[in-house]
N, C-alpha and C positions, 0 to 999 in steps of 0.2 A: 855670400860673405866670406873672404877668407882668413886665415888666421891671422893676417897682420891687422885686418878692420878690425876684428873682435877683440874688444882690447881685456888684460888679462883680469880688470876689474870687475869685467861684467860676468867672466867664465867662474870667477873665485868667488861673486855674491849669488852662484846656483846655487837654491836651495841645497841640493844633495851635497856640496862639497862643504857649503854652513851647517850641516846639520854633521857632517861625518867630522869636523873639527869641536862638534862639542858645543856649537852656538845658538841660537834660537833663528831658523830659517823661516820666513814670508809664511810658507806652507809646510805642513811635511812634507817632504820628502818620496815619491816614489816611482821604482820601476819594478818589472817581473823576470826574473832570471829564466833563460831560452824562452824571451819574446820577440828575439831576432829569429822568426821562422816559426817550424812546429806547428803552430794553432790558426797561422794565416795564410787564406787561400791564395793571394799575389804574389809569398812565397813561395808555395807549392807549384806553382803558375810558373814563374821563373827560376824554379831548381829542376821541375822538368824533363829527365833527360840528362840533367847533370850529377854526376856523382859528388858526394857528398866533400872529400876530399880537393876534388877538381874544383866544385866551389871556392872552397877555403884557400886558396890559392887563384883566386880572380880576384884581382883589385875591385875592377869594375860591380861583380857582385856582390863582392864582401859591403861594396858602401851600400848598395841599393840595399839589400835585404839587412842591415844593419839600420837604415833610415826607416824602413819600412813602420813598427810598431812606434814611431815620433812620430812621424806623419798620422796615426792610426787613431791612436791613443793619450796622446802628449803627455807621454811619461816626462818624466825630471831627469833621465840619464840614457844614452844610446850604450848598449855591450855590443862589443866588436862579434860580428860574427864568426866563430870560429870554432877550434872543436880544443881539445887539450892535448891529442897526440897528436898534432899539426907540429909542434917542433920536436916530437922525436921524428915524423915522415920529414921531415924539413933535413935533417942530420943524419940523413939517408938508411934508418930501422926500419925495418920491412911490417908497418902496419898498415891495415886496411879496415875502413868502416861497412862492415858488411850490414845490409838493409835488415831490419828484425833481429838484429845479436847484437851491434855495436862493435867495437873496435878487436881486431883479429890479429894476432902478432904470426908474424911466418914462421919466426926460430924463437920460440921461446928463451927469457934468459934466466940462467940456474945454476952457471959455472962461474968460479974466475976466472975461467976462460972469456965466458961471455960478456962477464962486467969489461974485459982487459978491453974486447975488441967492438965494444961499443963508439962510435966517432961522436965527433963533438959537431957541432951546431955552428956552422958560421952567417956570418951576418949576408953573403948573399944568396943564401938560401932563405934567408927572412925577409928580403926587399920587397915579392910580393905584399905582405901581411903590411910591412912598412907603409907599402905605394898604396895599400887601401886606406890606413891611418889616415894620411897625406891626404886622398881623398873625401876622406866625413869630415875632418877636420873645416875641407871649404865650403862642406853644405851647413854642417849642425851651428855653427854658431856659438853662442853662448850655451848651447846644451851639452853639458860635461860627457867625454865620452869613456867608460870603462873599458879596458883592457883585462886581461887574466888570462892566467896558466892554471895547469895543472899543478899540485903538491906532492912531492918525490915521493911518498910511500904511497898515492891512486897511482900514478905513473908506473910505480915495481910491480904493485899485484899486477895490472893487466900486464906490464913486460914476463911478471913468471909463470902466472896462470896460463897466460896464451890467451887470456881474453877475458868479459863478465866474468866471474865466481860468485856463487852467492855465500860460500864458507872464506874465501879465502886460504884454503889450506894450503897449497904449494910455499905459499908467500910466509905463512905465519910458520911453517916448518923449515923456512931459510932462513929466515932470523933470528930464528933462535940455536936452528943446531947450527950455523955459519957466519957468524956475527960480523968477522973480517969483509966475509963476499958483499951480506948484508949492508954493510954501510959505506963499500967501496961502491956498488951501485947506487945508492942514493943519494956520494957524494957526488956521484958522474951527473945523476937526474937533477940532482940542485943547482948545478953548474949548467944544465942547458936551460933550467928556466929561468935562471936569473939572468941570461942572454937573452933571453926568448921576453920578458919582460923590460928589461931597460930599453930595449929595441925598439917595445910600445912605448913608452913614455918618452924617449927620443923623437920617437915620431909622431906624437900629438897628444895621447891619451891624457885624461885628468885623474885617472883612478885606477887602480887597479884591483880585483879581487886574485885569490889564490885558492882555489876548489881541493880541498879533500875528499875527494868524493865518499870513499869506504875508509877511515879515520872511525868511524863510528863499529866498525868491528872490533877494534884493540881496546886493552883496559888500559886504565888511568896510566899504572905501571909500564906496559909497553911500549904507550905512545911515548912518554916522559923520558926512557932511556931509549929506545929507539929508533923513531920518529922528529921528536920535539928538535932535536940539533939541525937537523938537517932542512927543518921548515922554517928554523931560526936563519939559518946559514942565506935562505932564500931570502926572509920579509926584513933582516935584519940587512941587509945590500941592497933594501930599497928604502930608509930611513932618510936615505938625504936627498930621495931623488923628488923632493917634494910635491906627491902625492897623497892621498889617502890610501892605508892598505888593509883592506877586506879580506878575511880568514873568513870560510865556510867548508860545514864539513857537515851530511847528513847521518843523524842519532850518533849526535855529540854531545851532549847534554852532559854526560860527567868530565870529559872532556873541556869546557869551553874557556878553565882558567887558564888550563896549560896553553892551549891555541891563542890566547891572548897576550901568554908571555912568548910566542915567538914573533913577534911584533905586529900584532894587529891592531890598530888604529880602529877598526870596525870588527864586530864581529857578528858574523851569520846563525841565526839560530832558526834549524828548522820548524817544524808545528807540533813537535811533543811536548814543549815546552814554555808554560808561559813567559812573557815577557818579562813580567817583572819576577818573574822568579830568576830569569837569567841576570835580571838586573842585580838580586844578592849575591847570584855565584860571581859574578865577574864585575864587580862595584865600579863606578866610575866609566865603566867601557859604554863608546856607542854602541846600539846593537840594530841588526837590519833583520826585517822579517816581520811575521812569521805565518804567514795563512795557509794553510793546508789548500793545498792547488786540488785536491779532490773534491772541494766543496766548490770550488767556481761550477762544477756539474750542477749544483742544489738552485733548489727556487730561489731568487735574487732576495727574499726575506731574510733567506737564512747567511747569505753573502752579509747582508749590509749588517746583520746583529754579529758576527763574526770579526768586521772590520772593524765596525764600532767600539767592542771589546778589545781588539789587539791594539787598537792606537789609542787605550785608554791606558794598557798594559805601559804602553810604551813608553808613557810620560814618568816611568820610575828609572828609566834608564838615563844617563847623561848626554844622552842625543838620539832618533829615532829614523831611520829608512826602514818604511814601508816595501816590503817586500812578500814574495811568498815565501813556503817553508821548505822548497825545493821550486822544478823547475816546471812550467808551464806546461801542461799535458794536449798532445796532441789535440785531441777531442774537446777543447777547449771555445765557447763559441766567443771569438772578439768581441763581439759586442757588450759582454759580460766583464771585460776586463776593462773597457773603455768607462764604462760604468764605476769601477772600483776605484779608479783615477780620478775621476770626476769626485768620489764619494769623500776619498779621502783629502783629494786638495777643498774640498768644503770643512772638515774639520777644524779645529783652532790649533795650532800646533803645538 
């Protein structure tokens, strides 16, 4: 089916995009964040030999292994495969995904020198990412496909750390003793993601999220003065692009008003927090989540009293996507997620 068959009535009454407007959908609503890959052995299958970057810049496998977990599972929403330093490698930053560490910066950045000569992001260094868009768009159908970037202050730690940090300290000691450099780079990183996402929604997507990954290290205060602008600068440039826009960010919990006010339509709440208790902190907002991905390990008793719970939770908030409270763990066994899909599209919404 291609996207001129599928007409836009049928992609706009997907559950997931009724339910992230605030409306009462068929069913809840859900998918599992990194269930494009990870946990599936057909992924594994055909990544292969492939590095992980190399991937992400294959149309051809960006759609297959983005299909994969619809086909599997029949979740409510396909996420682009992709990683979140794909458009800074895209805008020619010398990073790499190294296997068992995650994403490796060559030159650390920590001057304004460095902010100065950072390049920007052009649109045909993203035509891959695009030409995969193009391509799910002709399989999935009416099944809405998300899109996302990375959020300019995950982007800076690993640009100043040089990589994972589990303190973040290089990063929280630029920001504060260098405020200028501080926020001349995060105006550069908001500025390629906002390229880096209109791109996707130009070229098919129905939704976007915006990942903070480490957002959850900063207090209230920090994020509010030095953060919150520049996540605005991002979600606030995608208001018209008519969309849904998903904020997530893991152990955000004091966090999730301010993340709301940089325009998030949805917001992500990992598993330390119940749902309806997000639902006082952040009144009115939808919220997507929240099952603790370490218990899909537990005896399926304990999955389905877990599910049962969260999407009881869920009914305090003004609209509800089922999701985890991070992202799908490797060791994960499929069958056990295909089950949570099932379980939850049996609910009353």
């Amino acid at each position: 089916m291609t996207p001129e068959t599928t007409t836009p009535e049928r992609v706009q009454t997907a559950p997931l995009l009724v339910a992230a407007a605030g409306e009462r959908p068929s069913h809840t609503p859900i998918w599992f964040m990194r269930q494009a890959g990870r946990s599936l052995p057909e992924y594994r299958k055909l990544r292969e030999g492939t590095a992980m970057l190399d991937a992400c810049f294959n149309p051809e496998m960006v759609c297959e292994i983005t299909l994969q977990p619809v086909r599997r599972h029949n979740v409510d929403a396909a996420i682009l495969f992709s990683d979140i330093v794909v458009p800074l490698v895209a805008a020619g930053i010398g990073v790499d995904i190294v296997p068992g560490t995650g994403p490796v910066v060559a030159k650390p950045v920590r001057t304004a020198e460095d902010v100065a000569a950072l390049p920007d992001v052009t649109e045909e260094a993203l035509r891959p990412v695009a030409r995969a868009i193009g391509l799910l768009r002709n399989e999935l159908g009416a099944t809405p496909l998300i899109g996302f970037a990375g959020a300019p202050f995950t982007l800076a730690s690993y640009l100043i750390e040089g990589g994972p940090s589990r303190h973040h300290e290089r990063t929280k000691a630029l920001m504060h003793s260098d405020k200028p450099t501080w926020h001349a780079l995060l105006d550069k990183l908001a500025g390629i993601t906002r390229e880096f996402l209109r791109m996707q929604v130009a070229a098919g997507v129905q939704a976007v999220q915006l990942f903070d990954s480490w957002a959850g290290a900063l207090s209230e205060r920090d994020y509010r003065e030095l953060v919150l602008p520049h996540s605005t600068a991002v979600l606030g440039a995608m208001a018209d692009a008519g969309v849904p826009r998903i904020h997530f960010g893991v152990g955000t919990a004091e966090l999730l008003p301010a993340m709301r006010e940089a325009g998030a339509d949805v917001v992500g709440v990992d598993w330390r927090l119940p749902l309806d208790e997000a639902a006082r902190r952040v009144p009115g907002a939808v919220l997507q989540g929240n099952l603790d991905p370490a218990l899909l390990l537990a005896d399926f008793s304990v999955v389905e009293a877990e599910v049962r719970r969260i999407h009881a939770e869920g009914k305090a908030a003004a609209g509800h996507i089922f999701n985890l409270g991070h992202g799908v763990l490797p060791e994960t066994d499929p069958d056990v997620l295909t089950r949570v899909v099932e379980l939850v599209h049996s609910l009353e919404p």
